[in-house]
C-alpha positions as CSV (number, residue, x, y, z in Angstrom):
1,X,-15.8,-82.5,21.3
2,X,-14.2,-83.0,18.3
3,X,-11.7,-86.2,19.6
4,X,-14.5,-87.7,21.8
5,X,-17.7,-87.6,19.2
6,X,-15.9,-87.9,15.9
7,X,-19.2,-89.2,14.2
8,X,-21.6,-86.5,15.5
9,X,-21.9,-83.0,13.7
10,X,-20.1,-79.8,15.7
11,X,-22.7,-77.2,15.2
12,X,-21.5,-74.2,16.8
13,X,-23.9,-70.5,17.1
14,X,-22.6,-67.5,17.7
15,X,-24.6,-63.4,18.3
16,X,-24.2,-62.0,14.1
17,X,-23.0,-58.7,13.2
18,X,-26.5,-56.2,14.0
19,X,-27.3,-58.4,17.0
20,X,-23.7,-58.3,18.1
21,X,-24.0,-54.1,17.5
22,X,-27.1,-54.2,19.4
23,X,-25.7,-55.9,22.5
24,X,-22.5,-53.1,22.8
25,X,-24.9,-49.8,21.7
26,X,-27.7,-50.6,22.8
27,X,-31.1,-52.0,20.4
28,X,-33.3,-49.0,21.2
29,X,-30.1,-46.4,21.0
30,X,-29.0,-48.2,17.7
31,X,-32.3,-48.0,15.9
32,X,-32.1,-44.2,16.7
33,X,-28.6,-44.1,15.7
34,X,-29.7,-45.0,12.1
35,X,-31.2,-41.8,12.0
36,X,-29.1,-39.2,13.6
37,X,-26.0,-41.2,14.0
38,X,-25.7,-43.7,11.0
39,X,-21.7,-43.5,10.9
40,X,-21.4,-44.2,14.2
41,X,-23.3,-47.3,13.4
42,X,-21.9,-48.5,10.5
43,X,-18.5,-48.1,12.3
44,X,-19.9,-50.2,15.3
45,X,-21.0,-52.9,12.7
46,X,-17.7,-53.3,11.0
47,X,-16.0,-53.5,14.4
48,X,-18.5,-55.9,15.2
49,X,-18.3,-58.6,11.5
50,X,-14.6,-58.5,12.3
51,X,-15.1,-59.9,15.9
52,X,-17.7,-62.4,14.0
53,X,-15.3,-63.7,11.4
54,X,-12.3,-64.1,14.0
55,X,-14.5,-65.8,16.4
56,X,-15.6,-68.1,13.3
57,X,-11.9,-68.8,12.1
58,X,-11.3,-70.3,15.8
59,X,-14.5,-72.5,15.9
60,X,-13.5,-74.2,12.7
61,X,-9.6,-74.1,13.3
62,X,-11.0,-76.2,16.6
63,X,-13.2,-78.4,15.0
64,X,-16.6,-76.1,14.2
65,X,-18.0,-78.1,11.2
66,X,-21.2,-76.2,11.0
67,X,-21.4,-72.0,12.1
68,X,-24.6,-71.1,12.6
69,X,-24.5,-66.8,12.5
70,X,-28.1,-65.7,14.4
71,X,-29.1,-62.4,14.1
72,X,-32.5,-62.1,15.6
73,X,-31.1,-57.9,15.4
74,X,-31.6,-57.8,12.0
75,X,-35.2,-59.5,11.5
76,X,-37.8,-57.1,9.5
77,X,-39.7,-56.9,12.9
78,X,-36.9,-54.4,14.0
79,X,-34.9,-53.0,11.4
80,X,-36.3,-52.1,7.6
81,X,-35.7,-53.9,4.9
82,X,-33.6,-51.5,3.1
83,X,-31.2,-51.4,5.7
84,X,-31.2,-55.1,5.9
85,X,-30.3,-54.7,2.0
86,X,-27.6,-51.8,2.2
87,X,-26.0,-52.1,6.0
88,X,-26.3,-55.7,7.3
89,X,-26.1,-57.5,3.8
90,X,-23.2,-56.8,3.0
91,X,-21.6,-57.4,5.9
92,X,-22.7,-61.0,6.5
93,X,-21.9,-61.9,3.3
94,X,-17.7,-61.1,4.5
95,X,-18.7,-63.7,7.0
96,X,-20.6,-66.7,4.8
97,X,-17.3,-66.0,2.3
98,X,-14.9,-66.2,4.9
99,X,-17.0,-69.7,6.5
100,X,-17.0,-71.5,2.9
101,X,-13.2,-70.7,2.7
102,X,-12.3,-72.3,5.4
103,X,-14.2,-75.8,4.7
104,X,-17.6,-75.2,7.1
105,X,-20.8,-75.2,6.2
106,X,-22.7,-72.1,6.9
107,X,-26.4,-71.5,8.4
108,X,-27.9,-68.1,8.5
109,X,-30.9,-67.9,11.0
110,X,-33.0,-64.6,11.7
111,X,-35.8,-64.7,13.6
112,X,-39.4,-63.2,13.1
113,X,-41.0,-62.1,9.8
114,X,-37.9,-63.0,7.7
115,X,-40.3,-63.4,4.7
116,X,-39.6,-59.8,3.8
117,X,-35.9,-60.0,3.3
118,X,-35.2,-63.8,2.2
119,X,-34.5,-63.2,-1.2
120,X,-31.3,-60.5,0.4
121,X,-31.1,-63.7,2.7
122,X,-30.7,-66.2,0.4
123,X,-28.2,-63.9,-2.0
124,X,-25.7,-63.4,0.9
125,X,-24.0,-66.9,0.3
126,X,-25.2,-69.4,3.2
127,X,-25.3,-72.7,2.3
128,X,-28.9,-72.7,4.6
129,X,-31.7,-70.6,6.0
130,X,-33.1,-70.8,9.4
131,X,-36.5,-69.3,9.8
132,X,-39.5,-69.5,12.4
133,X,-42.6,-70.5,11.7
134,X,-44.0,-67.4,11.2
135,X,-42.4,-67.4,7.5
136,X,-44.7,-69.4,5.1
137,X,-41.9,-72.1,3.7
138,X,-44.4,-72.9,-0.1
139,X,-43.9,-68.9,-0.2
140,X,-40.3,-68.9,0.6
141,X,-39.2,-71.4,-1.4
142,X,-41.0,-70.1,-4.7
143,X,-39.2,-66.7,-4.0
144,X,-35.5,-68.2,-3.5
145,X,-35.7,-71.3,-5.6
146,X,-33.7,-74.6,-4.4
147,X,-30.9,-72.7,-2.7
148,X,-30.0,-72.0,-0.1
149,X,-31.6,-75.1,1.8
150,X,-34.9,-73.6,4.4
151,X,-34.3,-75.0,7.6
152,X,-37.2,-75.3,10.2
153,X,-39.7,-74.3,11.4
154,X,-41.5,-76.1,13.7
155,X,-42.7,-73.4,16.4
156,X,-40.4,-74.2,20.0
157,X,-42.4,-72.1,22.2
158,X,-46.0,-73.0,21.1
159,X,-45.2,-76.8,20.1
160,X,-42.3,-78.3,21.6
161,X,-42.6,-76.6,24.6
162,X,-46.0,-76.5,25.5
163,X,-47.7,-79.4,22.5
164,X,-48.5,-82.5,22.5
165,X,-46.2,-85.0,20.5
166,X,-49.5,-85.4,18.1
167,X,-49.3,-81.8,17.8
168,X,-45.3,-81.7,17.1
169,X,-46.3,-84.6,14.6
170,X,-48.6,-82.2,13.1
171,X,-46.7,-79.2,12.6
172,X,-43.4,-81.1,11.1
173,X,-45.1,-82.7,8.7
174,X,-46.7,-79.7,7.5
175,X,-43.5,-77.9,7.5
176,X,-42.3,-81.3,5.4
177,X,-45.5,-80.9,3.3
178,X,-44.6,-77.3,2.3
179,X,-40.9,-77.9,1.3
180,X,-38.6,-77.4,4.0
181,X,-35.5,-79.2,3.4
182,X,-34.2,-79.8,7.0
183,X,-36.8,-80.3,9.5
184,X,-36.0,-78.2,12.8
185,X,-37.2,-75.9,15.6
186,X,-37.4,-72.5,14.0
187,X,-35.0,-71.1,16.9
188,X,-33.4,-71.7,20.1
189,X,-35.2,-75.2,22.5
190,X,-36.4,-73.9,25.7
191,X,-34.9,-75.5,28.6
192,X,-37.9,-77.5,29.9
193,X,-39.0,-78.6,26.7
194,X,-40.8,-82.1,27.5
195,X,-38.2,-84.9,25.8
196,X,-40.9,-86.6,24.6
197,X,-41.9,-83.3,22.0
198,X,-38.6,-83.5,20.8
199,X,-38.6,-87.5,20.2
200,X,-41.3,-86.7,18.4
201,X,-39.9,-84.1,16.1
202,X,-37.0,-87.0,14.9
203,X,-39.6,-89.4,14.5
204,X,-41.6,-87.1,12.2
205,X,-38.4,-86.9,10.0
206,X,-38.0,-90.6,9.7
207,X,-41.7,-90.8,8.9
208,X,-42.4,-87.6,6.7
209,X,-39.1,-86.9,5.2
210,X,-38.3,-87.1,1.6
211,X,-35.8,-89.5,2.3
212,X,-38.0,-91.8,4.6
């Protein structure tokens, strides 16, 4: 990709650290872990930021100019707060130092009600925050001040999959309105999103965008 589209973006995602943990304990047998077994956990995790930070040296080393770490694991919607702050933190931060050393730029997205930890979000050391829509970007932005960069957060489920492109229009330029600063889906594109919706979406940025 990197000799055949020299003048597009590589944007590479990869499973972060608690989601990563989730996937080889278990999500329900994790969460439990915290209680009774939280060394086992924290020794799963460390396993698991190495594997991230190796796999993110190799995507750059081969032309990754943008890592984008999701963690939909470690959303407020599963585990507290205060974990977020003393387990997960900590840990992704080894990985957004290790991204900026090496010359890429680094995207953090976690999925949910993210509003509750963006401020331990936004301290890790991302260059950008990827959020879905149901984090208020006006609120988010007061809270975390011009950086990181807010990415999103145009719904993909309820808008660009199953909208109208007046409704897409609609959305992004409220999202625009409110401050994000790159206009986005707020996670993953459904397959059979209509092209159309997504059309839409670019032509919102051209029309609403700051720099328009």
């Amino acid at each position: 990709m990197k000799r055949k589209y020299e003048d597009l973006p590589k944007i590479v995602g990869l499973e972060a650290v608690t989601t990563l943990t989730g996937h080889i304990l278990g999500v329900e047998n994790m969460l439990k872990m915290l209680i009774r077994q939280r060394d086992v956990v924290v020794k799963a995790l460390d396993l698991c930021v190495k594997a991230n930070i190796e796999y993110a040296k190799a995507l750059i080393d081969a032309g990754a100019e943008v890592i984008v770490p999701c963690d939909p694991t470690a959303s407020s919607d599963v585990i507290s707060p205060r974990d977020f702050a003393t387990l997960i933190k900590p840990r992704l931060k080894g990985l957004a130092d290790v991204i900026r050393k090496k010359g890429a730029v680094g995207v953090l997205h976690i999925c949910g009600r993210a509003q509750r930890i963006i401020k331990d979000m936004a301290e890790i050391g991302f260059h950008a925050l990827s959020v879905e829509e149901m984090v208020n970007i006006k609120e988010a932005k007061a809270m975390i001040g011009p950086k990181p960069v807010l990415v999103g957060n145009v719904s993909p489920a309820k808008t660009l999959l199953m909208g109208t492109p007046a409704q897409v229009e609609e959305e992004a330029r409220a999202a625009i309105e409110a401050g994000v600063d790159v206009l986005a889906p707020g996670c993953g594109i459904a397959p059979r999103t209509p092209l159309v919706n997504i059309r839409a979406l670019v032509e919102a940025t051209k029309r609403y965008g700051r720099g328009s």
